[in-house]
TORKOL-4160 file (C-alpha; in steps of 0.2 Angstrom, whole numbers, padded with zeros to 4 digits, m for minus):
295
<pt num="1" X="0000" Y="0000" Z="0000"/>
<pt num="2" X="0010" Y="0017" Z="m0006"/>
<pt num="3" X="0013" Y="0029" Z="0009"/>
<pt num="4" X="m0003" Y="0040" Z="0003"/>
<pt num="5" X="m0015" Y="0029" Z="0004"/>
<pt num="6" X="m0011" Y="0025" Z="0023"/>
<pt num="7" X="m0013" Y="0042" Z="0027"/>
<pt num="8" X="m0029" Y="0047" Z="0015"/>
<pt num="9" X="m0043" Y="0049" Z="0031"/>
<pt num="10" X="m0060" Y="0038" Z="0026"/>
<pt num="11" X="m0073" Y="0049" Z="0023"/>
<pt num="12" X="m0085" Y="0054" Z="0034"/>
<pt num="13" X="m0102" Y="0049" Z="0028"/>
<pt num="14" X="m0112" Y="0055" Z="0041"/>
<pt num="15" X="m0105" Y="0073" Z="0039"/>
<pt num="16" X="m0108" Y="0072" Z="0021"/>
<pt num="17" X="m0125" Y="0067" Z="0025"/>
<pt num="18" X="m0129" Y="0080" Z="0038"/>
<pt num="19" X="m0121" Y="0096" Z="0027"/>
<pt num="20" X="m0131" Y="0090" Z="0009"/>
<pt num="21" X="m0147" Y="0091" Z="0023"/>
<pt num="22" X="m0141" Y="0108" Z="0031"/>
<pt num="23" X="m0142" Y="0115" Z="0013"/>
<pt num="24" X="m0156" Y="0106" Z="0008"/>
<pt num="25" X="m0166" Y="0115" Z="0024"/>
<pt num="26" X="m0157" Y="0131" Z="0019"/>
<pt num="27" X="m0166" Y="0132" Z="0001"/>
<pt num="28" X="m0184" Y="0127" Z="0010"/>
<pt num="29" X="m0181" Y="0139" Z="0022"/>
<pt num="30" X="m0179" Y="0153" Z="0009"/>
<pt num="31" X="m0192" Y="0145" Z="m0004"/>
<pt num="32" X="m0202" Y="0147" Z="0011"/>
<pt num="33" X="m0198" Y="0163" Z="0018"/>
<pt num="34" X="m0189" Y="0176" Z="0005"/>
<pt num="35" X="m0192" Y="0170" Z="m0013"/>
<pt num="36" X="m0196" Y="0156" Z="m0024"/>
<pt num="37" X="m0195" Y="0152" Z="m0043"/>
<pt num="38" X="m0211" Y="0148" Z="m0053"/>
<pt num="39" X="m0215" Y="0141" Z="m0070"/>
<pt num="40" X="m0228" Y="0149" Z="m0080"/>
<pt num="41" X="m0238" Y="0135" Z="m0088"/>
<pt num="42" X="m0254" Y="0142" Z="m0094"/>
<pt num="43" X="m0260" Y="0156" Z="m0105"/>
<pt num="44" X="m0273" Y="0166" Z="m0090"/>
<pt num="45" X="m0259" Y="0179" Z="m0088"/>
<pt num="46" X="m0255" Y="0184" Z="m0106"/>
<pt num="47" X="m0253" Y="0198" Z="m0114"/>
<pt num="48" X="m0242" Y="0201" Z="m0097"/>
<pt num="49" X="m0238" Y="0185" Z="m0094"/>
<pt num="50" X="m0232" Y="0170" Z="m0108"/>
<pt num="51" X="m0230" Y="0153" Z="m0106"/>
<pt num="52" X="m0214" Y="0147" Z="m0102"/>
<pt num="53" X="m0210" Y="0162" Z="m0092"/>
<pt num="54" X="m0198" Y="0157" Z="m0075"/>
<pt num="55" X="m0202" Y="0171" Z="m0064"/>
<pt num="56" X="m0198" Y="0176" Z="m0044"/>
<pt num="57" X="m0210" Y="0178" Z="m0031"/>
<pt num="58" X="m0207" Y="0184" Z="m0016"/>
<pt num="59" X="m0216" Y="0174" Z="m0001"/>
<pt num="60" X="m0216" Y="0189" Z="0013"/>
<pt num="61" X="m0227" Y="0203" Z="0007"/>
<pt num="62" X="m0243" Y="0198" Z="0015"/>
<pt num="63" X="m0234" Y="0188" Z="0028"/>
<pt num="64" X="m0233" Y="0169" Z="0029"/>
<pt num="65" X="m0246" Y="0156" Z="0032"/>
<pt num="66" X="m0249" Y="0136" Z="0030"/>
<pt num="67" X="m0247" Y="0142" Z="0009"/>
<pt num="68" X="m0231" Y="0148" Z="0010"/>
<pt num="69" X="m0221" Y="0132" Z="0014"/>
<pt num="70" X="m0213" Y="0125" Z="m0002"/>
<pt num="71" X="m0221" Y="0110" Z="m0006"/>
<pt num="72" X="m0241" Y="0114" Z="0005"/>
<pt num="73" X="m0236" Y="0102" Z="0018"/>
<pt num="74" X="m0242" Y="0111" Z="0030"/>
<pt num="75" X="m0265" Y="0107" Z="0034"/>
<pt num="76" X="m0275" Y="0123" Z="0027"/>
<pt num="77" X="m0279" Y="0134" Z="0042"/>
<pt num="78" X="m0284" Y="0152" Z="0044"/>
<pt num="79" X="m0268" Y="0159" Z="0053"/>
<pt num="80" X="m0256" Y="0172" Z="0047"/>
<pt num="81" X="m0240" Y="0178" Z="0054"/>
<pt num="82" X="m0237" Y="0197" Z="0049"/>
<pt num="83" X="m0251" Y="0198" Z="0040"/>
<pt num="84" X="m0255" Y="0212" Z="0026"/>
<pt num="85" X="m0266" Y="0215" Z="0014"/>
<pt num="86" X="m0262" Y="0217" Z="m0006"/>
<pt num="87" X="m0264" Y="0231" Z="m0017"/>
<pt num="88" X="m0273" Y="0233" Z="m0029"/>
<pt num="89" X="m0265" Y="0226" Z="m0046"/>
<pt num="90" X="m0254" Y="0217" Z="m0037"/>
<pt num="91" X="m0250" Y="0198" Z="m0045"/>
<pt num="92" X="m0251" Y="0185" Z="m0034"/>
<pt num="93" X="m0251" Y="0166" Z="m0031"/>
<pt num="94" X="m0266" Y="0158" Z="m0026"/>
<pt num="95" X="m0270" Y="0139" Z="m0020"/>
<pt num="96" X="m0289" Y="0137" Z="m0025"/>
<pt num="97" X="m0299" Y="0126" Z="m0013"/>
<pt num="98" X="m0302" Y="0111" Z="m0022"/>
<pt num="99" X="m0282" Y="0107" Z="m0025"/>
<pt num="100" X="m0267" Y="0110" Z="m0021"/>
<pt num="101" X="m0262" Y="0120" Z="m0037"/>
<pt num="102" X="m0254" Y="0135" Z="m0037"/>
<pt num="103" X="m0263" Y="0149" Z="m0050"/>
<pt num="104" X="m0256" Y="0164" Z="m0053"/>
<pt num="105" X="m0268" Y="0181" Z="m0054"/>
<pt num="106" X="m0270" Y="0198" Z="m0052"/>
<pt num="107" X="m0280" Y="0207" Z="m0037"/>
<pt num="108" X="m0291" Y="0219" Z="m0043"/>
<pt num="109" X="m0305" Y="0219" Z="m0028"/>
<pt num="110" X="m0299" Y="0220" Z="m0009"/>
<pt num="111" X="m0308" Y="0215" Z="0007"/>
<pt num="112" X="m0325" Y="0228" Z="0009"/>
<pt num="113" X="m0327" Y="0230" Z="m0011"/>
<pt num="114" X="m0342" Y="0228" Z="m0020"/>
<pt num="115" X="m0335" Y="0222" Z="m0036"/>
<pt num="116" X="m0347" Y="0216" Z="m0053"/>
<pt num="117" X="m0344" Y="0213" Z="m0071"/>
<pt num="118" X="m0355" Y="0221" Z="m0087"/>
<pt num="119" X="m0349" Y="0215" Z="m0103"/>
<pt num="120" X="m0334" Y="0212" Z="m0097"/>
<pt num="121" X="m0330" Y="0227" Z="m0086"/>
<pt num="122" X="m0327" Y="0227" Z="m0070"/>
<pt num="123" X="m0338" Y="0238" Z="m0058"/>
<pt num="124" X="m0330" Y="0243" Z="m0043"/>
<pt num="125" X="m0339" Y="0251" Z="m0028"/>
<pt num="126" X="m0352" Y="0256" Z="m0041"/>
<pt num="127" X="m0340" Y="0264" Z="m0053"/>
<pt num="128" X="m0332" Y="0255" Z="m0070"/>
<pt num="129" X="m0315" Y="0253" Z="m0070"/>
<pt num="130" X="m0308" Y="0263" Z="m0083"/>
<pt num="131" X="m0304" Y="0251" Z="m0100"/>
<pt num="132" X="m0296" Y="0259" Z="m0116"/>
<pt num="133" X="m0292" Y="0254" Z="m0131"/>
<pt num="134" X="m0273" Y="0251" Z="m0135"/>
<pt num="135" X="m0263" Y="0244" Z="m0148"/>
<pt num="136" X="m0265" Y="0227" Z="m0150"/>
<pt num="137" X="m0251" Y="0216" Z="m0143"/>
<pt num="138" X="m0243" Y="0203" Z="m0155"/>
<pt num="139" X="m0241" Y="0188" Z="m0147"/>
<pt num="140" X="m0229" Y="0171" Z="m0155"/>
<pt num="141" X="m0241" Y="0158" Z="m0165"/>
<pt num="142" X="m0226" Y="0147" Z="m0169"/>
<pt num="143" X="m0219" Y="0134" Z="m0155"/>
<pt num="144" X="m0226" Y="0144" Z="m0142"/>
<pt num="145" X="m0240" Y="0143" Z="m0132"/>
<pt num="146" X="m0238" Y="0125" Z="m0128"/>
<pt num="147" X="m0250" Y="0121" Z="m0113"/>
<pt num="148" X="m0254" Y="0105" Z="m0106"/>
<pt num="149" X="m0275" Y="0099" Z="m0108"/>
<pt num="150" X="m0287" Y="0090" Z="m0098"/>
<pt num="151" X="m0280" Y="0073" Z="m0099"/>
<pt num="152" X="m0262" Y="0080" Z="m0100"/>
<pt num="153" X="m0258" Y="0082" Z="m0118"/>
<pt num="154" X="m0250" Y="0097" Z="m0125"/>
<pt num="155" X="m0262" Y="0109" Z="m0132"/>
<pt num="156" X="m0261" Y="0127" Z="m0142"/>
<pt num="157" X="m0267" Y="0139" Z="m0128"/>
<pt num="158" X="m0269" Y="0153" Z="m0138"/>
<pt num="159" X="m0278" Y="0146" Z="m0153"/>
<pt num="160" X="m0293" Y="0155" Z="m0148"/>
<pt num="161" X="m0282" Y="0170" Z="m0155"/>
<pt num="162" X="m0283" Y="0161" Z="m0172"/>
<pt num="163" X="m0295" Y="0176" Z="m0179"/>
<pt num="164" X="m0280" Y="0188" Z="m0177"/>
<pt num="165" X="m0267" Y="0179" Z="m0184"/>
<pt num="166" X="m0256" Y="0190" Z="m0196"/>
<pt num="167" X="m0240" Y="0191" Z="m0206"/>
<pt num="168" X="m0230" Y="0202" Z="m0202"/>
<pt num="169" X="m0218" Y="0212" Z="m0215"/>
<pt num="170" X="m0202" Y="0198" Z="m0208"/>
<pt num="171" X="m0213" Y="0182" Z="m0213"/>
<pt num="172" X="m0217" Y="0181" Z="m0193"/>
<pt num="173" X="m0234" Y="0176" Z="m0190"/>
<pt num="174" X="m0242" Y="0182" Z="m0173"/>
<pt num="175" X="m0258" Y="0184" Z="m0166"/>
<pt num="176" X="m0265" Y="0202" Z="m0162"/>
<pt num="177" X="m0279" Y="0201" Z="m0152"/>
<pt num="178" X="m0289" Y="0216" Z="m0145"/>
<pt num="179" X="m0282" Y="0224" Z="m0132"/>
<pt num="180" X="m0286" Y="0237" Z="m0119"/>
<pt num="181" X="m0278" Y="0246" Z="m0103"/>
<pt num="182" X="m0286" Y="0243" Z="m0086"/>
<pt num="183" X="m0283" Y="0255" Z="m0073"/>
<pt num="184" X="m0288" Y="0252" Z="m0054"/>
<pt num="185" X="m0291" Y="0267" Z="m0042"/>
<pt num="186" X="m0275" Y="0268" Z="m0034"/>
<pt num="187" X="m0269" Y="0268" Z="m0053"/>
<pt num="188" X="m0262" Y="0251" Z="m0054"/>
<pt num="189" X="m0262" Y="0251" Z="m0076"/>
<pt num="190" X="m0260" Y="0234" Z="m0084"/>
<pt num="191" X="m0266" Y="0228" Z="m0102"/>
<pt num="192" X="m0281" Y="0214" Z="m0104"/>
<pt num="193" X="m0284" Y="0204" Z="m0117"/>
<pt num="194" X="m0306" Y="0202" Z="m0120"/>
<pt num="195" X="m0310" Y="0197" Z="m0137"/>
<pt num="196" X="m0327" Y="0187" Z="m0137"/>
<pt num="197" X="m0344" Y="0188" Z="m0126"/>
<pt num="198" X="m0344" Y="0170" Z="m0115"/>
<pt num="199" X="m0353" Y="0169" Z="m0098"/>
<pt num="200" X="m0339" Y="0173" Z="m0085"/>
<pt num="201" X="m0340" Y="0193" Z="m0092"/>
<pt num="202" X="m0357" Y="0197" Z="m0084"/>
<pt num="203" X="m0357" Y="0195" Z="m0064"/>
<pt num="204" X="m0369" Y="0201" Z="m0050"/>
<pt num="205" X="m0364" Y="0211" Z="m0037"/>
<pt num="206" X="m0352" Y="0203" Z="m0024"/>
<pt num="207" X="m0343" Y="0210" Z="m0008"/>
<pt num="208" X="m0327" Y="0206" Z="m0004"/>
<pt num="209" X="m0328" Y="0197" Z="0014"/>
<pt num="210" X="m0313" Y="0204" Z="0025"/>
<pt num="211" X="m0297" Y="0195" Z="0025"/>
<pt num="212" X="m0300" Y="0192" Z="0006"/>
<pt num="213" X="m0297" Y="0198" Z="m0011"/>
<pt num="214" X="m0302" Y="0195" Z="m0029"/>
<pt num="215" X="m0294" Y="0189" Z="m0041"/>
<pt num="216" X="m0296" Y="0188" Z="m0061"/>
<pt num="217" X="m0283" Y="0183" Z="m0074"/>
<pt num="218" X="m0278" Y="0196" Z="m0090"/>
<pt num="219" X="m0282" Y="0185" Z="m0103"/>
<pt num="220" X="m0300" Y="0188" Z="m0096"/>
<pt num="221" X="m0309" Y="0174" Z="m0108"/>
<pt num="222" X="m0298" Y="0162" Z="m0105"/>
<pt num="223" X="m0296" Y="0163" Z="m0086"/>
<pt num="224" X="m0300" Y="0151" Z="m0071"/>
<pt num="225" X="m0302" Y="0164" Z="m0056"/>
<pt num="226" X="m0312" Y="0172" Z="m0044"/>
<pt num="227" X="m0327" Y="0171" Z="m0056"/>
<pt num="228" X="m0329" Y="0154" Z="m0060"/>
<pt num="229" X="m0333" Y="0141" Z="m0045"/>
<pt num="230" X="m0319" Y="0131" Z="m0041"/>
<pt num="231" X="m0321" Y="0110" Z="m0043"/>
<pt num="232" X="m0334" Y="0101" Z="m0034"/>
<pt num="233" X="m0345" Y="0086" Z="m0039"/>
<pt num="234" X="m0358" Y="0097" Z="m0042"/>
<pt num="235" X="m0347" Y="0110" Z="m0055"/>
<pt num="236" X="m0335" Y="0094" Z="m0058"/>
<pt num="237" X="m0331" Y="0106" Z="m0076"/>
<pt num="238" X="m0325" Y="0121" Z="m0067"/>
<pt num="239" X="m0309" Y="0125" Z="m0060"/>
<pt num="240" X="m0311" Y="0140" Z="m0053"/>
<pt num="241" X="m0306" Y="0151" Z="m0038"/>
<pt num="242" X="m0324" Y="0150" Z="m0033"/>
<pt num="243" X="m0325" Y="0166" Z="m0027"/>
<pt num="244" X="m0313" Y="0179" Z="m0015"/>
<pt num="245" X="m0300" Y="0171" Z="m0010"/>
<pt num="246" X="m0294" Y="0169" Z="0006"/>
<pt num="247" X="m0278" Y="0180" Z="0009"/>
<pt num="248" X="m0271" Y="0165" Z="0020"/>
<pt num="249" X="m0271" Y="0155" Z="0003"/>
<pt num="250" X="m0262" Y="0168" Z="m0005"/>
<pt num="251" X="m0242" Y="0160" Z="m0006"/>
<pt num="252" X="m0232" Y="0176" Z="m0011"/>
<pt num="253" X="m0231" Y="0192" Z="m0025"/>
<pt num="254" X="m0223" Y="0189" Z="m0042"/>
<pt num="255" X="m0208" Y="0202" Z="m0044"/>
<pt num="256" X="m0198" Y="0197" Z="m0061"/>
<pt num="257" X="m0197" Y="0188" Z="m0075"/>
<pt num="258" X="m0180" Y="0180" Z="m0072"/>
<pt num="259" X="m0181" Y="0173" Z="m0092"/>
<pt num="260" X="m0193" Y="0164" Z="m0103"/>
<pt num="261" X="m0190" Y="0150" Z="m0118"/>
<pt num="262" X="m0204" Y="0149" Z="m0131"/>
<pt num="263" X="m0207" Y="0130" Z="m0132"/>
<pt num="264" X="m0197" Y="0123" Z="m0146"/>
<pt num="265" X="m0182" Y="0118" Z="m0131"/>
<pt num="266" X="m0179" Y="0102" Z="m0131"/>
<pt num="267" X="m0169" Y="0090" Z="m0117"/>
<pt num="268" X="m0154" Y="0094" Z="m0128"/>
<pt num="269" X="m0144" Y="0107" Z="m0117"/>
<pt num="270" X="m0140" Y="0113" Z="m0134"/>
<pt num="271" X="m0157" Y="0119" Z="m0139"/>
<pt num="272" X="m0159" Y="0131" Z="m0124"/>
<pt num="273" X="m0149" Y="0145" Z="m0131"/>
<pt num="274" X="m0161" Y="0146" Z="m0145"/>
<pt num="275" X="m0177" Y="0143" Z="m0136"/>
<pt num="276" X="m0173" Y="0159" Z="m0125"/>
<pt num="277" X="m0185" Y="0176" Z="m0129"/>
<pt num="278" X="m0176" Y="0191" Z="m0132"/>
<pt num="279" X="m0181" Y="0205" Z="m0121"/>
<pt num="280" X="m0192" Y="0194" Z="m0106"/>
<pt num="281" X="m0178" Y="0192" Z="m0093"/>
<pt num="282" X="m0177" Y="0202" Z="m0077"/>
<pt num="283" X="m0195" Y="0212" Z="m0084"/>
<pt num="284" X="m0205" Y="0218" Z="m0068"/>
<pt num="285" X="m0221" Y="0212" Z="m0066"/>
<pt num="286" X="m0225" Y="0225" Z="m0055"/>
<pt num="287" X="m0241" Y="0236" Z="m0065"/>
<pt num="288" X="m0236" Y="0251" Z="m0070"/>
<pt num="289" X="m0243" Y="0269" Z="m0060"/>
<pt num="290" X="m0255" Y="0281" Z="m0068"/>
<pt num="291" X="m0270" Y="0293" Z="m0065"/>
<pt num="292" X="m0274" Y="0301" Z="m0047"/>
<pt num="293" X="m0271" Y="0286" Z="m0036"/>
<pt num="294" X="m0252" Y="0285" Z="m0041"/>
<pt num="295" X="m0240" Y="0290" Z="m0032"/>
C-alpha cells in the first residue's frame, strides 16, 4: 500500500449526509420565507404574462401562512404571521380550494369591495374601472403557447387567437388580439386581453368578505379565477377560484421575470440557447402607475 494511501482519512459519511441536509433545509427555508421560482404554464396571464415564463416571487409581502411552505405540507388553516393586505393590481399566487395547485392572478378587488362585471368590465364600488383601447399586442403563434389539456396532452393555448393571426412584413406570424388598458383606483395600469362575449364577463354584485381579495386573470376569456366556481362534484367542469379568495391561501407576489423560452427547447442542453425570448428576462411584473391614485 503506497505511503498516501495509509494516510488518506475515510470519509466521513455522516458529515456528508448532515451538510447536503443543512443545505437542503437552507433552500426550504428561503423558498419558504424570502423567494421562490415559478414556471408559467398556462395562458390566463397573457398579454403580461407568456407561457414558459420562470419568474420570482417573493413569499413575505402579505406575511406567511400554511401556503407559504414549499411544497403545501403544511394542513390549510386560517392563521397568518405578519399579515398584510395586497394592493390593488398586485400579482399573486393563489391555491384554490379544491387542489393544491398554485394559480397565478391579479387582485383587482380588496376586502370591503363591492365588485361586478357588465360585458366584461369590472364595476368597482359602483363605478367601471376605466378600459381603453390600445394597440393590440402581438403575441408568437409558432412553437409557443404550448399548454398541457385535460388529460395532460399538449395543447395550443392561444388558438382562440386564431381570428387575429397576421404576417408580419419579416414572414413572422403572430396573433393580435384586442387589447385594452385597465386602470384600478390607486392607478395600478396593466393591459387585458377580451376578445369574445362568454358567460364569466357578466357577474352580479359581490362584496369582498374581510381577510379576502379578488382575483381575475388578464387574458379575461380564457381565465380560471375568482369568477368561476372552483371544482366540486356538483361543478365537476369548473376550476375556478370559486369566489374571494382567502388572503391565508395567497403564497407570495410575483416580482420578475428572471427569463422565458418559447417552447421549441428540447432535453438537448444545446437547444436552450435558441429557445430563450429576447427581451423577457429580469421584466417587472410590477403594473405600472397612472392617474390620481399613483403615487
Amino acid at each position: 500500500m503506497a505511503k498516501g494511501d495509509a494516510d488518506r482519512k475515510p470519509i466521513d459519511w455522516w458529515a456528508e449526509i448532515r451538510w447536503l441536509a443543512l443545505m437542503l433545509l437552507a433552500v426550504l427555508a428561503f423558498h419558504t420565507f424570502i423567494a421562490k421560482p415559478f414556471y408559467i404554464p398556462s395562458a390566463s396571464m397573457v398579454p403580461n404574462m407568456m407561457v414558459g415564463d420562470r419568474l420570482v416571487v417573493s413569499k413575505y409581502p402579505y406575511g406567511w401562512s400554511w401556503v407559504s411552505a414549499s411544497f403545501h405540507v403544511l394542513p390549510r388553516g386560517d392563521w397568518r404571521i405578519a399579515p398584510a393586505t395586497p394592493e390593488y393590481g398586485d400579482i399573486v399566487i393563489a391555491v384554490p380550494p379544491s387542489s393544491d395547485e398554485d394559480y397565478i392572478k391579479r387582485v383587482v378587488a380588496l376586502p370591503g369591495d363591492t365588485i361586478a362585471l357588465v360585458d366584461g368590465q369590472i364595476i368597482l364600488n359602483g363605478e367601471p374601472v376605466p378600459q381603453d383601447m390600445e394597440p393590440a399586442v402581438r403575441l408568437p403563434s409558432e412553437h409557443d403557447n404550448i399548454c398541457s389539456g385535460a388529460f395532460g396532452e399538449p395543447v395550443e393555448c392561444l388558438a382562440e387567437f386564431e381570428p387575429y393571426a397576421v404576417v408580419l412584413e419579416n414572414g413572422a406570424r403572430v396573433y393580435e388580439p384586442p387589447t385594452y388598458r385597465e386602470t384600478l383606483p390607486n392607478g395600478a395600469s396593466y393591459l387585458i386581453i377580451d376578445h369574445m362575449e362568454q358567460r364569466l364577463d357578466n357577474m352580479p354584485p359581490v362584496t369582498v368578505p374581510d381577510g379576502h381579495v379578488f382575483l381575475m386573470g388578464d387574458n379575461r376569456d380564457h381565465s380560471s379565477d375568482s369568477r368561476a366556481p372552483a371544482w366540486s362534484a356538483e361543478t365537476p367542469f369548473s376550476n375556478g377560484l370559486g369566489g374571494p379568495v382567502p388572503i391565508t391561501d395567497i403564497g407570495g407576489r410575483a416580482e420578475f421575470v428572471t427569463f422565458s423560452l418559447d417552447g421549441s427547447a428540447t432535453y438537448n442542453p444545446l437547444s436552450w440557447w435558441g429557445a430563450l425570448r429576447e427581451g423577457r428576462a429580469w421584466d417587472s411584473l410590477r403594473p405600472e402607475r397612472r392617474g390620481e391614485g399613483s403615487e
